[in-house]
MOPAC internal coordinates of N, CA, C and O (Angstrom, degrees):
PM7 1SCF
backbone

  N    0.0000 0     0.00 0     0.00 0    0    0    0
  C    1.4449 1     0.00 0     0.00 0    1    0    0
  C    1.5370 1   110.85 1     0.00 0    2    1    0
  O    1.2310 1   119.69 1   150.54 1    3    2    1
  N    1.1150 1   118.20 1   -29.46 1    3    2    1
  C    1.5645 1   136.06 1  -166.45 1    5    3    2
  C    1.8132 1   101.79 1   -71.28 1    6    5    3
  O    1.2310 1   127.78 1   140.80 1    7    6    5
  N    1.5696 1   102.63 1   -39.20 1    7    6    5
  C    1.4526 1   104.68 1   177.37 1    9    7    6
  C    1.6560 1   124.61 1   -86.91 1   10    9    7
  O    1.2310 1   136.97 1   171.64 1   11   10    9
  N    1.5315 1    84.73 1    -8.36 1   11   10    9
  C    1.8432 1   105.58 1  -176.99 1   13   11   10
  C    1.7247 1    86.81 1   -66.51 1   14   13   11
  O    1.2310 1   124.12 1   105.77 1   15   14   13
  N    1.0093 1   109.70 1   -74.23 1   15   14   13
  C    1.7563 1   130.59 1   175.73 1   17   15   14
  C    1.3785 1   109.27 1   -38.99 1   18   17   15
  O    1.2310 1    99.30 1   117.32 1   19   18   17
  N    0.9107 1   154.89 1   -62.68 1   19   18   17
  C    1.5667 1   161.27 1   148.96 1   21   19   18
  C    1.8154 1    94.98 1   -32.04 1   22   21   19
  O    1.2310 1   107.35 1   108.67 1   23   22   21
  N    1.2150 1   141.19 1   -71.33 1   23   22   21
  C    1.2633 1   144.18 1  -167.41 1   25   23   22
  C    1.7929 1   109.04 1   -51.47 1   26   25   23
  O    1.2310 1   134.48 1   131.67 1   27   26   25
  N    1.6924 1    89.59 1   -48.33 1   27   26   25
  C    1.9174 1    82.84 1  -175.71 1   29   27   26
  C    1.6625 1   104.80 1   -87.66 1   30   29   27
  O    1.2310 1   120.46 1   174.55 1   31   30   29
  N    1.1643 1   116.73 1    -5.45 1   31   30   29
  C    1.6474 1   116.28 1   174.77 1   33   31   30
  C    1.7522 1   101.04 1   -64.87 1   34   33   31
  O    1.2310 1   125.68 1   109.71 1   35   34   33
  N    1.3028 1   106.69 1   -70.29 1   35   34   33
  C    1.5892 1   118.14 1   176.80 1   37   35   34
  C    1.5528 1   108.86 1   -26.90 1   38   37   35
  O    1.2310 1   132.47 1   113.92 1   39   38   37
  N    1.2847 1    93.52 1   -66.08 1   39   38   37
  C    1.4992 1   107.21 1  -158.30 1   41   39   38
  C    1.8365 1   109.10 1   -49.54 1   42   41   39
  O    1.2310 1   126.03 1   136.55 1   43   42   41
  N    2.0281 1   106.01 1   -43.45 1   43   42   41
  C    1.1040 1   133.68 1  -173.65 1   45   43   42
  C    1.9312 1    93.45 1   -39.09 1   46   45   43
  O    1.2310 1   129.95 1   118.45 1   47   46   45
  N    1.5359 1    98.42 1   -61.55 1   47   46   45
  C    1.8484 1   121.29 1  -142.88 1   49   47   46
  C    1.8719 1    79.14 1   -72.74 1   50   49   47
  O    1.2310 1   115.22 1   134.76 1   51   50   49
  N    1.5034 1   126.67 1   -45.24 1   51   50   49
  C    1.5694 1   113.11 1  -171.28 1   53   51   50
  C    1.6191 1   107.18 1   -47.83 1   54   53   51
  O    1.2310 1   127.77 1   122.91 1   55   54   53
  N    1.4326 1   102.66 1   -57.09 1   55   54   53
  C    1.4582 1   108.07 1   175.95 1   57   55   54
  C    1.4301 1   149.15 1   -69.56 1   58   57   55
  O    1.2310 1   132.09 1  -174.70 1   59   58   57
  N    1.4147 1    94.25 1     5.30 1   59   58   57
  C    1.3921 1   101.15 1   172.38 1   61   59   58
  C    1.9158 1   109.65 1  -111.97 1   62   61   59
  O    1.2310 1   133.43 1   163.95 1   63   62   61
  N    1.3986 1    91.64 1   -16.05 1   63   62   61
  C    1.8873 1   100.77 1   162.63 1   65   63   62
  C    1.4438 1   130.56 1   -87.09 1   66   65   63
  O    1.2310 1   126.89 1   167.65 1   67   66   65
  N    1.4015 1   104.35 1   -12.35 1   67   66   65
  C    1.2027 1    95.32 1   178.49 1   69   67   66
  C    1.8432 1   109.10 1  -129.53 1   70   69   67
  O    1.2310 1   130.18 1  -161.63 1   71   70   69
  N    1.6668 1    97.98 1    18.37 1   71   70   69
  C    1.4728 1   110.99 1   153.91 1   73   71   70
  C    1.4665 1   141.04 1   -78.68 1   74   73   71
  O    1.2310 1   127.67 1   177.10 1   75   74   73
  N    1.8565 1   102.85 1    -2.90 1   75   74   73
  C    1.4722 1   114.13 1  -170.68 1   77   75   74
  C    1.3476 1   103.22 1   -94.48 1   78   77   75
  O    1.2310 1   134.61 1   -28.62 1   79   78   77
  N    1.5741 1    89.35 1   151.38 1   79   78   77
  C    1.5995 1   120.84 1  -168.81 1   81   79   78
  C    1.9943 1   102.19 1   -49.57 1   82   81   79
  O    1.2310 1   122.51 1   -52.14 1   83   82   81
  N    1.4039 1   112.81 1   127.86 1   83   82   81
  C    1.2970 1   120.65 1  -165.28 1   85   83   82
  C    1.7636 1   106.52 1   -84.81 1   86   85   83
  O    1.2310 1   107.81 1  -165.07 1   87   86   85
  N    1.3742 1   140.36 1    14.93 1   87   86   85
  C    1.4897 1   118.50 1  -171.32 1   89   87   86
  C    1.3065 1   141.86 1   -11.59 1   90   89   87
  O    1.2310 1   133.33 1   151.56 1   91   90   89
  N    1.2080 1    91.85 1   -28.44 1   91   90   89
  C    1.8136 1   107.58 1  -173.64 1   93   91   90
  C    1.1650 1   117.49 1   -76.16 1   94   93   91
  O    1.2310 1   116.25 1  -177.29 1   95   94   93
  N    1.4082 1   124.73 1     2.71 1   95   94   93
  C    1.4652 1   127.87 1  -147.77 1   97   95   94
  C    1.6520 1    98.04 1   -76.92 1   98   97   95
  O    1.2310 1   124.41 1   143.97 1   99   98   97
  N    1.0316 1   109.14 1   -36.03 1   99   98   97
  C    1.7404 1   120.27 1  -167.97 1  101   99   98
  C    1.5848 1   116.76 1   -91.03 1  102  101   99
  O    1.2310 1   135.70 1   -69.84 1  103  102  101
  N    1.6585 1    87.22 1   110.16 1  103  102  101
  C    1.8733 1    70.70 1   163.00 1  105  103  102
  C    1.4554 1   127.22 1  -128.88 1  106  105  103
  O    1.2310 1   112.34 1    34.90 1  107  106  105
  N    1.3778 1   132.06 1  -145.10 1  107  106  105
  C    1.3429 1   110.10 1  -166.35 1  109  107  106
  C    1.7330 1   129.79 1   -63.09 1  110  109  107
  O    1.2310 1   133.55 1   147.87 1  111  110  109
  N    1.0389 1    91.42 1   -32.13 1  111  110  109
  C    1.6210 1   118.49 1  -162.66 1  113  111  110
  C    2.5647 1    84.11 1   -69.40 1  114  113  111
  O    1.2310 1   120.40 1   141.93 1  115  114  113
  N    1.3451 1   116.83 1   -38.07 1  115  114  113
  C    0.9519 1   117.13 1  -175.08 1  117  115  114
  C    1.7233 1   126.19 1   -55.39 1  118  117  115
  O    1.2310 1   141.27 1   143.40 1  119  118  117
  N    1.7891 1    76.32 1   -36.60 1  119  118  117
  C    2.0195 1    98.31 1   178.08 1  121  119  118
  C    1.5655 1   111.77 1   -72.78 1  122  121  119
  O    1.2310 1   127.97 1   129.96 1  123  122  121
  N    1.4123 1   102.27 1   -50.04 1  123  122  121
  C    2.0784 1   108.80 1  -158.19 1  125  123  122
  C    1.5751 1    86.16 1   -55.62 1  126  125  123
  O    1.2310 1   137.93 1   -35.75 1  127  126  125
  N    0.8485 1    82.86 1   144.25 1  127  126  125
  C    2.2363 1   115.93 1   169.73 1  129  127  126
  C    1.3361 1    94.79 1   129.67 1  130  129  127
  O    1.2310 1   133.65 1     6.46 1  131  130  129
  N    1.5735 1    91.23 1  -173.54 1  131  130  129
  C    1.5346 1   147.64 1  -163.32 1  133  131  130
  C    1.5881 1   112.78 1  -106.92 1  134  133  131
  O    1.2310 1   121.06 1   -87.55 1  135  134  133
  N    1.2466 1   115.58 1    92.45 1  135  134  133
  C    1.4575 1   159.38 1   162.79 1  137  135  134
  C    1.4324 1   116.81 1   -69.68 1  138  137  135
  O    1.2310 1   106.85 1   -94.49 1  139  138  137
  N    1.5367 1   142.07 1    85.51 1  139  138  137
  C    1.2644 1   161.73 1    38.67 1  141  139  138
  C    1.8624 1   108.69 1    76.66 1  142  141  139
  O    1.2310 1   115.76 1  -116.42 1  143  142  141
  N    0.7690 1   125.65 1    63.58 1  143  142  141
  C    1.6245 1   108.67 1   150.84 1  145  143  142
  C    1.3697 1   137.52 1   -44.18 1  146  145  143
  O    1.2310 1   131.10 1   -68.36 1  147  146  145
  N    1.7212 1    96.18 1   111.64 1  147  146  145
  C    1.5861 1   115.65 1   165.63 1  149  147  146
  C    1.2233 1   119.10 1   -54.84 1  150  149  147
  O    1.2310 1   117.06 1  -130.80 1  151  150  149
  N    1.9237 1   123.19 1    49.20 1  151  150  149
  C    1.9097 1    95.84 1  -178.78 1  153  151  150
  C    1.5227 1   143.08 1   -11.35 1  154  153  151
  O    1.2310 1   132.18 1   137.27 1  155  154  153
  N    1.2494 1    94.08 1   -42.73 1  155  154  153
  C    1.5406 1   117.43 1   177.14 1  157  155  154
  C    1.5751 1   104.31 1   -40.53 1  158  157  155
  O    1.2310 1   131.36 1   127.07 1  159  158  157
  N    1.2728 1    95.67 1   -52.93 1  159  158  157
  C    2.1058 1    93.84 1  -175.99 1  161  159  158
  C    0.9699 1   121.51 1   -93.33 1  162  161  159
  O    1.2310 1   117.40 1   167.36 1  163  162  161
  N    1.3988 1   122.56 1   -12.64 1  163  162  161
  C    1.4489 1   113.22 1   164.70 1  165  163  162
  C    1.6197 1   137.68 1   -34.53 1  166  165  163
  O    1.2310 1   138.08 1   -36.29 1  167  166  165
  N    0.8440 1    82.56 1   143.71 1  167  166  165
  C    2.0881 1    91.39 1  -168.26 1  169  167  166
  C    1.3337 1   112.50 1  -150.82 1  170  169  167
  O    1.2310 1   115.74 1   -79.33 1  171  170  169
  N    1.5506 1   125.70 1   100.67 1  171  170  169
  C    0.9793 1   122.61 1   162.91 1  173  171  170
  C    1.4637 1   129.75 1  -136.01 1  174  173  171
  O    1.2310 1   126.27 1   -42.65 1  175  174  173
  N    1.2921 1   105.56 1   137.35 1  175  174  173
  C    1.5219 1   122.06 1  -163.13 1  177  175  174
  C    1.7923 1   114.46 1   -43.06 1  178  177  175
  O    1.2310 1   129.20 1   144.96 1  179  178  177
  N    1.3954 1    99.87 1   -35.04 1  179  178  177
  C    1.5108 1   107.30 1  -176.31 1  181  179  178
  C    1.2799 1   107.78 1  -126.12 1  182  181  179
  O    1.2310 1   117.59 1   -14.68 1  183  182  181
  N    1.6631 1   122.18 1   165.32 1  183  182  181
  C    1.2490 1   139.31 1  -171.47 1  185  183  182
  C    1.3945 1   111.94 1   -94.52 1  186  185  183
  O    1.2310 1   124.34 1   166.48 1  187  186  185
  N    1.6745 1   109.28 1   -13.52 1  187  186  185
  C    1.9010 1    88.44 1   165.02 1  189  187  186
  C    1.7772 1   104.60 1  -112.23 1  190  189  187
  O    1.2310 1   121.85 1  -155.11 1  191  190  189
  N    1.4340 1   114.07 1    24.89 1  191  190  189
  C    1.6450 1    93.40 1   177.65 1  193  191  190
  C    1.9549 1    97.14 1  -117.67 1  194  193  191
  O    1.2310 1   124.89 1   -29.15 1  195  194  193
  N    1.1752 1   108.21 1   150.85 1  195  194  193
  C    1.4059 1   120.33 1   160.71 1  197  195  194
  C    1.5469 1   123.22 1  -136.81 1  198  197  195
  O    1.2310 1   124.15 1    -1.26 1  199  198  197
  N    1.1442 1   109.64 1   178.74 1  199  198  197
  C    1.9011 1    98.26 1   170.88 1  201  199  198
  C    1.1069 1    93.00 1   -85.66 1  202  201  199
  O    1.2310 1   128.77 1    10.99 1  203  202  201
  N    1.0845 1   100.71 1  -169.01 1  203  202  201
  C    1.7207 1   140.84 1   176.75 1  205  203  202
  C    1.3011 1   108.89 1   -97.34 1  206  205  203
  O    1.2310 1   120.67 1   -68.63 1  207  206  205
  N    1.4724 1   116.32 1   111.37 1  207  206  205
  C    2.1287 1   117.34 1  -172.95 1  209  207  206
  C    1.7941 1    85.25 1   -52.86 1  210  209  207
  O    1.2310 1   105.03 1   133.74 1  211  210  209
  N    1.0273 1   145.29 1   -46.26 1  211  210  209
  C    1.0999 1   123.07 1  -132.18 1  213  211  210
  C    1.8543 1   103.33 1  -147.21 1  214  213  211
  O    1.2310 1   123.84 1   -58.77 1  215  214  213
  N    1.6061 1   110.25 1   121.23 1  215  214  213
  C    1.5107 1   101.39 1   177.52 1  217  215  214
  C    1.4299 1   128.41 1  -137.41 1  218  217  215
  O    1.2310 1   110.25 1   -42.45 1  219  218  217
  N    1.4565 1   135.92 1   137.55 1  219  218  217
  C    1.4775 1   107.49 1  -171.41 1  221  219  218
  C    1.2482 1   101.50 1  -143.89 1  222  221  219
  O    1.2310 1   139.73 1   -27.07 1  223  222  221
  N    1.4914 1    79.34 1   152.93 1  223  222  221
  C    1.7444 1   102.03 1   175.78 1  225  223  222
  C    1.4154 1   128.47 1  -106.02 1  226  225  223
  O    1.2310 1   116.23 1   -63.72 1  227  226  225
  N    1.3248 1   124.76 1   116.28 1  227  226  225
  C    1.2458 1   122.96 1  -175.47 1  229  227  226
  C    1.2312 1   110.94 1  -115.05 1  230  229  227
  O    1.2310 1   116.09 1   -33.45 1  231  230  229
  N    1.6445 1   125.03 1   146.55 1  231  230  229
  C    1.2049 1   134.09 1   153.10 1  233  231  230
  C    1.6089 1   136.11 1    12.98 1  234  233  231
  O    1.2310 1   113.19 1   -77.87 1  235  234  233
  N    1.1068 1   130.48 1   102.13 1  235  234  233
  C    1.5371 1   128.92 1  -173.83 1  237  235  234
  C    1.4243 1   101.16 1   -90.45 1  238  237  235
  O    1.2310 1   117.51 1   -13.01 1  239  238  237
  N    1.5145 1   122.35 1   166.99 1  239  238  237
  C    0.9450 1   159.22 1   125.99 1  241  239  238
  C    1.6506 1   111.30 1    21.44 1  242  241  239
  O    1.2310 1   125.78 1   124.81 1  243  242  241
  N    1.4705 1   106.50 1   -55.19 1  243  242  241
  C    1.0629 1   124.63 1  -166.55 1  245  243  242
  C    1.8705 1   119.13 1  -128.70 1  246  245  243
  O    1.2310 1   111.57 1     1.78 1  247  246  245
  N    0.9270 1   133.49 1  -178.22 1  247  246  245
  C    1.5435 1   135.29 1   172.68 1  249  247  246
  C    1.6931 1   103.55 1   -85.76 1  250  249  247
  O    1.2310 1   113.04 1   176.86 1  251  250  249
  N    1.2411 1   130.76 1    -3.14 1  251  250  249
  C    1.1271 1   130.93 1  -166.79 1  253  251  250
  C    1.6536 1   116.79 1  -134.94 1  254  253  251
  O    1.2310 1   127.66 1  -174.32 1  255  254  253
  N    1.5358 1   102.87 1     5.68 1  255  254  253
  C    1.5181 1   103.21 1   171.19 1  257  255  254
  C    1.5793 1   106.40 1  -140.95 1  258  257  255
  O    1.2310 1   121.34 1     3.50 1  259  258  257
  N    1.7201 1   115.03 1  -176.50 1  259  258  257
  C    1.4180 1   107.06 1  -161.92 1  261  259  258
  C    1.1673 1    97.60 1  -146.49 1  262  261  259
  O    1.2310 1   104.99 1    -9.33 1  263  262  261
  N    1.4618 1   145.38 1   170.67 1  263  262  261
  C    1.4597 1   148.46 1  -174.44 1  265  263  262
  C    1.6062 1    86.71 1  -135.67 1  266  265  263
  O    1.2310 1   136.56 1   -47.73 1  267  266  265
  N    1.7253 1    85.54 1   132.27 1  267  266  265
  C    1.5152 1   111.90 1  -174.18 1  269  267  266
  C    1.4740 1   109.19 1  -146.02 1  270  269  267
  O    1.2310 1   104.92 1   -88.38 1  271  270  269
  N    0.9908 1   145.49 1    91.62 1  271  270  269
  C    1.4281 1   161.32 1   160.87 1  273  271  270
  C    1.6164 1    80.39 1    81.84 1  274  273  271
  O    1.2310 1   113.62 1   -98.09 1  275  274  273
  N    1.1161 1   129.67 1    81.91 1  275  274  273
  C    1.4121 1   147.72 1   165.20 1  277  275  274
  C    1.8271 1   117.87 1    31.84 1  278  277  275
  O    1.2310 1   129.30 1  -151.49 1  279  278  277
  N    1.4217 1    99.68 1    28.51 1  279  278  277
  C    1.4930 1   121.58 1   151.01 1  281  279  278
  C    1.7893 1   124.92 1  -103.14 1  282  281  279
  O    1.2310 1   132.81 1   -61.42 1  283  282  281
  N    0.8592 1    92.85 1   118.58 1  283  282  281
  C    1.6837 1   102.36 1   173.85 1  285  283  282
  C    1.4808 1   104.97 1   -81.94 1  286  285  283
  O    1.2310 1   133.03 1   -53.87 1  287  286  285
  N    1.6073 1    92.42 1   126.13 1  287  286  285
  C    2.0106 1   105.47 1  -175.65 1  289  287  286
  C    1.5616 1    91.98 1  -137.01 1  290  289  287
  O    1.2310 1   136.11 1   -43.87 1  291  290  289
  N    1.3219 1    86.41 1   136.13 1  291  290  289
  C    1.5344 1   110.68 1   156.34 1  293  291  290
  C    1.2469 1   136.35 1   -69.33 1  294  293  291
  O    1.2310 1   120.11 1   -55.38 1  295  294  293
  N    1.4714 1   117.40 1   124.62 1  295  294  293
  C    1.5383 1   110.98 1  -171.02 1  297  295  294
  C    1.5199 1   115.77 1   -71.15 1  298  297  295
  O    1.2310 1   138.81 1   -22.78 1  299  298  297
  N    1.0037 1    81.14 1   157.22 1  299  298  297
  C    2.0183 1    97.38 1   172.59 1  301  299  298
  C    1.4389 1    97.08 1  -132.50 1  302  301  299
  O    1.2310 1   114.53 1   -97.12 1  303  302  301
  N    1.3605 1   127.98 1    82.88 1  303  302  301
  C    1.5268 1   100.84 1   174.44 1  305  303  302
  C    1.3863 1   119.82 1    70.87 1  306  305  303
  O    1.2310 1   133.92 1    26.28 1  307  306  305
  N    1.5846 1    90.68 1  -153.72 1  307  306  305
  C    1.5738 1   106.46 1   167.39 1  309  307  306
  C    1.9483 1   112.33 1   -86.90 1  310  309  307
  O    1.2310 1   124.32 1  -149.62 1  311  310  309
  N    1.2460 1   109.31 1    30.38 1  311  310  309
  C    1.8982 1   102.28 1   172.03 1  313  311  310
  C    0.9434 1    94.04 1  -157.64 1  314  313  311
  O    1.2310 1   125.94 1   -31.98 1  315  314  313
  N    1.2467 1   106.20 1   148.02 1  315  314  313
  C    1.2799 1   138.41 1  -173.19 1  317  315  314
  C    1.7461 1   120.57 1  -105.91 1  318  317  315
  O    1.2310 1   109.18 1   -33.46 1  319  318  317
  N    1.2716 1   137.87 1   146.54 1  319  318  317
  C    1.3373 1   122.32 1   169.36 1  321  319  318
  C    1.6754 1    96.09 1  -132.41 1  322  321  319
  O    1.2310 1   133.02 1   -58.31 1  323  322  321
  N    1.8230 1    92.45 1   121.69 1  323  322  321
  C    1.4307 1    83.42 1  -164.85 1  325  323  322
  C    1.4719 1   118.46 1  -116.84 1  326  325  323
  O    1.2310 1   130.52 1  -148.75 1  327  326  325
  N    1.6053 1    97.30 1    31.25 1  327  326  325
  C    1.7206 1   126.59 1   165.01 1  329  327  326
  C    1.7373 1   102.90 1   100.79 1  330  329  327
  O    1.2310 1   129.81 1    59.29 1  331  330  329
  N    1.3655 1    98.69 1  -120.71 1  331  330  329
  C    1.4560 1   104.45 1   163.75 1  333  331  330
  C    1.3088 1   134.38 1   -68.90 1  334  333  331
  O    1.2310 1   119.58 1   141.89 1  335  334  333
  N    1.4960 1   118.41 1   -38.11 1  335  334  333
  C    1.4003 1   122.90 1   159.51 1  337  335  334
  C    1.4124 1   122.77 1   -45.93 1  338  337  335
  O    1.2310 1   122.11 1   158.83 1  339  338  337
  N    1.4931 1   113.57 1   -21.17 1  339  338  337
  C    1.5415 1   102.34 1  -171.88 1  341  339  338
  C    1.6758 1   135.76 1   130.07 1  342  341  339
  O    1.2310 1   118.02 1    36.02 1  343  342  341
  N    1.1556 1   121.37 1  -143.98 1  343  342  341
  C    1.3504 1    98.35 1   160.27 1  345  343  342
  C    1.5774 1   106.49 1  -152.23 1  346  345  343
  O    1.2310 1   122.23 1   -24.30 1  347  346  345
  N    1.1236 1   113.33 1   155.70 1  347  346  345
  C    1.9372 1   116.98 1   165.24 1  349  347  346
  C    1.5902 1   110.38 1  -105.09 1  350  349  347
  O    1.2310 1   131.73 1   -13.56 1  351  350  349
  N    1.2127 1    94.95 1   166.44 1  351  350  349
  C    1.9357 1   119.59 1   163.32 1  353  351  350
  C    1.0361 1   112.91 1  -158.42 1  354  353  351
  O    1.2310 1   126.28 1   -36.59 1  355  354  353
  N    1.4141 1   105.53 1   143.41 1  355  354  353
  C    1.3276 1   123.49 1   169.38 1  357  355  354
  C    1.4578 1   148.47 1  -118.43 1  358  357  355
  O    1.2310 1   128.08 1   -41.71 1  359  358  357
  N    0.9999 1   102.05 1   138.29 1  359  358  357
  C    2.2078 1    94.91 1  -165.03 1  361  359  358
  C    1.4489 1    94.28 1  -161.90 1  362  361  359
  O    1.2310 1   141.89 1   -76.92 1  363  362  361
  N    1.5925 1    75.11 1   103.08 1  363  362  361
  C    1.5156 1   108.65 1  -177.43 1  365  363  362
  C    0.8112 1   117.81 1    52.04 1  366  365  363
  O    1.2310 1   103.06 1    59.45 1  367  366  365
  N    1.9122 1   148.71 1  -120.55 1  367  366  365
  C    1.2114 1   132.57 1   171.11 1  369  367  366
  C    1.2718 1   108.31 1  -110.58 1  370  369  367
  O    1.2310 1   114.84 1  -107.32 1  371  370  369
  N    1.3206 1   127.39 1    72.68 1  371  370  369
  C    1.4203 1   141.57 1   142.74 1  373  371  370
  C    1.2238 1   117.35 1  -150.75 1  374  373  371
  O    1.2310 1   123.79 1   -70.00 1  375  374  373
  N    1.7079 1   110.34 1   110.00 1  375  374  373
  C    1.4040 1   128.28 1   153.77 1  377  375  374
  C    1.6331 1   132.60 1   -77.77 1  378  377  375
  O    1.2310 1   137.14 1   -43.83 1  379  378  377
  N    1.5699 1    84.40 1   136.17 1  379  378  377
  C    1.7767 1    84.08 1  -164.62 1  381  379  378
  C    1.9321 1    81.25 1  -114.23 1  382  381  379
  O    1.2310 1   131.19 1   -37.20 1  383  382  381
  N    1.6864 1    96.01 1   142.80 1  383  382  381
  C    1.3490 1   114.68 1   163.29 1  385  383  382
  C    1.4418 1   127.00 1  -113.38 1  386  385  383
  O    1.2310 1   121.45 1    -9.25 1  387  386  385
  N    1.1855 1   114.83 1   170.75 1  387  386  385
  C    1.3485 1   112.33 1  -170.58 1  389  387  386
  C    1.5872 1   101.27 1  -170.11 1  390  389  387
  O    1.2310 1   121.22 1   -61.61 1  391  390  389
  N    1.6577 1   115.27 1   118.39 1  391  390  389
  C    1.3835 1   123.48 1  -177.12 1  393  391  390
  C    1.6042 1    96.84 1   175.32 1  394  393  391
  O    1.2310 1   134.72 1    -5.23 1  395  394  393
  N    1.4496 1    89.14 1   174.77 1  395  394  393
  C    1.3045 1   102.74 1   169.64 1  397  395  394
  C    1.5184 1   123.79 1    37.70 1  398  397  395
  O    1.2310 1   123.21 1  -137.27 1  399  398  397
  N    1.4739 1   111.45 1    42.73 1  399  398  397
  C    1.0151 1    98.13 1  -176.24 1  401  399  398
  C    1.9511 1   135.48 1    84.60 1  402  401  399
  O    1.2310 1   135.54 1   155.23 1  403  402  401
  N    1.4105 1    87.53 1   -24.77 1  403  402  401
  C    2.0162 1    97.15 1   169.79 1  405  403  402
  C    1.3157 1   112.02 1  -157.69 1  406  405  403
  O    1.2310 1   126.90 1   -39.24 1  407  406  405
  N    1.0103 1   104.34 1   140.76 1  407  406  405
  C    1.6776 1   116.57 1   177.42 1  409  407  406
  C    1.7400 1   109.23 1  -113.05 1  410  409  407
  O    1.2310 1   131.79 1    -4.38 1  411  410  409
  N    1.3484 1    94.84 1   175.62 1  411  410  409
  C    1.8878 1    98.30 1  -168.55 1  413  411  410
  C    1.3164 1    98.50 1  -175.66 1  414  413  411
  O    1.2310 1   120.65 1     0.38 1  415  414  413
  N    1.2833 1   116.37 1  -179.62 1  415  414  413
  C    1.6066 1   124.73 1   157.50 1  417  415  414
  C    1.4217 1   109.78 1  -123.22 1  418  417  415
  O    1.2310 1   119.67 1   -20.13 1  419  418  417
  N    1.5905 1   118.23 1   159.87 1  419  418  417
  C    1.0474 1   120.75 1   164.28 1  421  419  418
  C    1.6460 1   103.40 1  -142.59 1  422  421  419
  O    1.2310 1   127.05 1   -25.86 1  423  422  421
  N    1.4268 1   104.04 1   154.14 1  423  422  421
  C    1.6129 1   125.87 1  -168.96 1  425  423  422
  C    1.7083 1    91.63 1  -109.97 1  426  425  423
  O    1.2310 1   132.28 1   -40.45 1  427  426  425
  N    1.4961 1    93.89 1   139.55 1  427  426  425
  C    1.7296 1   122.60 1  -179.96 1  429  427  426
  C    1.7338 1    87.44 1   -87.40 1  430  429  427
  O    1.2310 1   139.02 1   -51.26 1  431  430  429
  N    1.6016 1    80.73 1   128.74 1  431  430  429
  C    1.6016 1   101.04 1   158.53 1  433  431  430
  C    1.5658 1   129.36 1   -49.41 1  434  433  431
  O    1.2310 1   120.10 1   180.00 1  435  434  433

């Protein structure tokens, strides 16, 4: 019984360490491309703003940042904070945005 107790303790501590939220998953090479608007998801709060059909990210400075409408941002992982514009995420090759009022997804070329 003593090892029953020792067995589900272990097991408990594996699963609660290797249950936390992963950010790091993304790195640069994950962001650069050519980003595609899903009309389909578009959502925006007002009648004169929309996204942009089309957005890209290229290469920063560094292994750890990205050029996005000619701002250099620092990665976080898979999200992005992209100041006033808003924010991104990523999973796998579909980024979902959110700013200004409307969010959407867009699919990498």
């Amino acid at each position: 019984m003593k090892h029953l107790g020792l067995i589900l303790s272990l097991s408990l501590c594996i699963c609660l360490t290797s249950c936390e939220t992963d950010t790091g998953s993304c790195l640069q090479s994950d962001w650069i491309g050519v980003y595609n608007l899903d009309t389909s998801t578009e959502q925006c709060s007002g009648t004169n703003t929309s996204l942009n059909e089309q957005i890209v990210f290229t290469a920063g400075s560094n292994s750890n940042t990205v050029l996005f409408d000619g701002l250099e941002i620092t990665l976080d992982g898979c999200a992005l904070d992209l100041g006033l514009i808003g924010t991104a995420t990523l999973e796998g090759s579909v980024l979902s945005l959110n700013g200004l009022g409307c969010s959407g997804t867009y699919n990498k070329q």
